[in-house]
N, C-alpha and C positions, 0 to 999 in steps of 0.2 A: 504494500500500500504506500500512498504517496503520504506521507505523516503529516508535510507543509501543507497540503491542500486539506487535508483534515484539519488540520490546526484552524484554517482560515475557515473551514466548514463551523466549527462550534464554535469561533466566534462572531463568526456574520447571525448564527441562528439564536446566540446570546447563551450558550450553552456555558462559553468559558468568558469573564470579563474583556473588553477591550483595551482596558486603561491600565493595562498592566504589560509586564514583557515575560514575556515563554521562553523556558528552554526545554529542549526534548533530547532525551537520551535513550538508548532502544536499549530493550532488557532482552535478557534469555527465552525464548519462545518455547511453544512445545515442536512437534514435528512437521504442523501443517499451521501453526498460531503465528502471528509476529507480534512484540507487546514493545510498547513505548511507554514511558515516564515522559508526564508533563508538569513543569514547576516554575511559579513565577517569584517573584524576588519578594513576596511576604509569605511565604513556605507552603502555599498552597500545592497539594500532590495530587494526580489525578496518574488512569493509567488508559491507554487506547489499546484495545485487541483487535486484532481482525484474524478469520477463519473462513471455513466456509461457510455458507450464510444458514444450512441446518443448524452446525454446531453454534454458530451464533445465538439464531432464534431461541435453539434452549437452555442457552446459557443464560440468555438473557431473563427468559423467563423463570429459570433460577432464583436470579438476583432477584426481580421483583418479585416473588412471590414470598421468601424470605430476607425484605429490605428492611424487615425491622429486629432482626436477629445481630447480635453486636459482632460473632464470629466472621460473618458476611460483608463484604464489600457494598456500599452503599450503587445502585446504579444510579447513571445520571442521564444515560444517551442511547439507545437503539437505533441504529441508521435502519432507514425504513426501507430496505432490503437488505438489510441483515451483513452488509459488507462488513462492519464493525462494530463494536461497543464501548462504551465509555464508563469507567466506575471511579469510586473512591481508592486511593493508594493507603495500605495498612502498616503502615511502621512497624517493622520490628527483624526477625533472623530468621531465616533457614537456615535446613542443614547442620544442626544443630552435635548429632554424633552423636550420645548416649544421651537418652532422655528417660525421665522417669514415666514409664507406658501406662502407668496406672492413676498418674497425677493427671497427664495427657488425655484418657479417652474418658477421664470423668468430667472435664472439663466439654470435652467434645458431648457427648451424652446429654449433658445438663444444657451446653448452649449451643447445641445445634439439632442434632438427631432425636430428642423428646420433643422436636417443634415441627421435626416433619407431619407434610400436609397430605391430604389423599388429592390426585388431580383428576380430573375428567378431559383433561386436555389432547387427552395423545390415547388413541385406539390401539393398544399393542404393550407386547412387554421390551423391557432389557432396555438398550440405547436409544435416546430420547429420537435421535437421528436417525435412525435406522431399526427399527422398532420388529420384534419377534411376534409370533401369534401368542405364545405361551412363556410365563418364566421355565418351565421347564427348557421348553426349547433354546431361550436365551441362554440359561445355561449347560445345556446339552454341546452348541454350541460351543461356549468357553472351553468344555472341557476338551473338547476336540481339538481345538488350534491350540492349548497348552501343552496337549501329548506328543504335536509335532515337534516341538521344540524341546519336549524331555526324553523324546523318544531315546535318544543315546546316552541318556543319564539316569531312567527310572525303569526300573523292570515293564513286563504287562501285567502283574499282579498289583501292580502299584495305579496304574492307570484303569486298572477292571475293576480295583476298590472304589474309587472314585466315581467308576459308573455306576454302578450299585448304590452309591451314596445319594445321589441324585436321582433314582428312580423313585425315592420318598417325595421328591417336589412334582413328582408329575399329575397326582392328582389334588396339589394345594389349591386352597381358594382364597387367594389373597387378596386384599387389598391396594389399587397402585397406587401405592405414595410416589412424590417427588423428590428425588436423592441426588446429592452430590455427583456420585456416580466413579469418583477417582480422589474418593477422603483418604488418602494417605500421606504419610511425614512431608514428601518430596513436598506435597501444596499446604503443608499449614509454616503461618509463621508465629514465631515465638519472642517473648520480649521476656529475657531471661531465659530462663525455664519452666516457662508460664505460657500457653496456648495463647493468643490472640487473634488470630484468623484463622479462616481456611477460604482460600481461594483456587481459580482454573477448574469451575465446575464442568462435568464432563457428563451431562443428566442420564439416569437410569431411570426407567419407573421398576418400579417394583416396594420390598419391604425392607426397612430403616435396619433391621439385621444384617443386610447385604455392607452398607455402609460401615458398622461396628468391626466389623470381620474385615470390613478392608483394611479399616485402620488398624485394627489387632496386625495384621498381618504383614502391613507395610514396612515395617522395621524389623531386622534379625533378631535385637534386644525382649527377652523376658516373654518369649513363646509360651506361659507355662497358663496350665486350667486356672489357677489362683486368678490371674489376673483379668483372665476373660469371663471367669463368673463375677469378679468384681463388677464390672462394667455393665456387664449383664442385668446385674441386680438393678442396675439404676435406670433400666430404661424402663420408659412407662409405657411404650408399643411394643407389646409383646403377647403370644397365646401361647397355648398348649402344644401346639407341636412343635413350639423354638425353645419349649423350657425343656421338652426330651429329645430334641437331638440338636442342641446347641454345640457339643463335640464335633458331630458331623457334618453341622456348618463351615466351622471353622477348618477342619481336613478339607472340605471345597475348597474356600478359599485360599488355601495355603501353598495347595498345588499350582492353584493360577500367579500366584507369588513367584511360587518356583520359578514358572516362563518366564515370568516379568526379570528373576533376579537374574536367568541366564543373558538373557537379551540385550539389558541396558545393567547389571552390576554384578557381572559374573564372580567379581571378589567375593561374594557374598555367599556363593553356593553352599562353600564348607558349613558353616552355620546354621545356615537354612536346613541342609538335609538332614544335619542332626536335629532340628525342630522337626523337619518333617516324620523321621524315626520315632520321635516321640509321641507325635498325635497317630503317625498310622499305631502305634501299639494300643491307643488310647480307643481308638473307634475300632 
């Protein structure tokens, strides 16, 4: 995107003041995002993404739907096809390195995930953008393009557990909530070692469990039951079929971890697969 012509976009539209002077610095994107920092000389921060205009649209709708959640980036702009968006910039750290996981996801729980919403917005499950008939399928799915990628690292007994695991979701009857969709460490930022954001929502419908378990699982630190029945406890969306197979929630998503850590943080494997040892024993 041309960042100068947006700049001069939200200010001709009065989005951003005119009586002030802008500087813009580009940040770290994702794989298909570009993101710019815009600041003028009384510290005012704002931040521009651009995507593709689905991932937009639901990102967008994210933000608004939880614009009153403090974790959340405040929106200010949806270009009316979706080329980009505009939010509030959240002060503080990534990347943090050892964090305590269970200070972490009670914070997240309390100010984020106990305020998810049911949506009617979107006919389908899994990626807001690209939407499945079934959560099953959505993640029938997942677990299929995770096996590609552990194919040479994880037995078939390890990938046959997993499908077996997910045979329990095929006749759920859930509820779609509106979720994050990519809640882990990589997108939250911290001021100290105190949670203060989570941003680069990446929308799922489905249940506020999917979200818990991502972040459980996001970081190799403190894989262990203690801390994900902690967590657990404190969610107030929750039934009967996540308080008995909460274990084998989180073996789903740990697997799809797995892929994630070969892909982009292969350093990580060793750790992981001894997390992994551990919950396949568990389920």
């Amino acid at each position: 995107m041309n960042i100068d012509v947006i700049l001069d976009e939200l200010i001709s539209k009065g989005i951003l003041p005119a009586d002030v002077k802008w500087q813009v610095s580009h940040l770290q994107g994702g794989t298909v995002s570009e993101l710019y920092l815009i600041q003028n000389t009384v510290g005012e921060k704002i931040v521009v993404k651009s995507n593709v205009p689905a991932l937009i649209d639901a990102e967008g709708e994210f933000l608004k739907i939880y614009e009153e959640i403090d974790l959340v980036p405040n929106i200010m702009y949806v270009e009316k096809t979706h080329k980009y968006l505009v939010y509030s910039f959240i002060e503080g750290e990534t990347n943090l390195g050892v964090i305590d996981k269970k200070q972490m996801l009670k914070l997240l729980v309390e100010g984020l995930i106990n305020h998810y919403k049911i949506t009617k917005k979107y006919n389908g499950w899994g990626w807001a953008d690209d939407l499945s008939s079934s959560w099953f399928d959505f993640m029938e799915t997942r677990v299929e393009e995770s096996s590609i990628l552990l194919a040479d690292y994880l037995g078939e007994d390890d990938f046959k557990l997993v499908q077996d695991l997910i045979q329990n979701q095929s006749n759920l009857n859930l509820k779609p909530f509106l979720l994050h969709g990519d809640c882990g460490v990589h997108n939250f930022i911290f001021n100290g070692k105190e949670l203060k954001g989570v941003i680069d929502a990446s929308p799922v419908i489905g249940h506020p469990m999917y979200d818990l378990v991502y972040a459980f699982c996001s970081s190799a630190d403190d894989l262990s039951k203690e801390t994900i029945d902690y967590a657990f406890s404190l969610m107030n969306i929750k039934d009967e079929y996540l308080a008995n197979n909460l274990y084998k929630e989180v073996a789903i998503g740990l697997y799809f971890r797995l892929a994630t850590c070969l892909k982009h943080h292969p350093e990580d494997w060793p750790i992981y697969k001894k997390g992994w040892d551990y919950w396949k024993a568990i389920v």
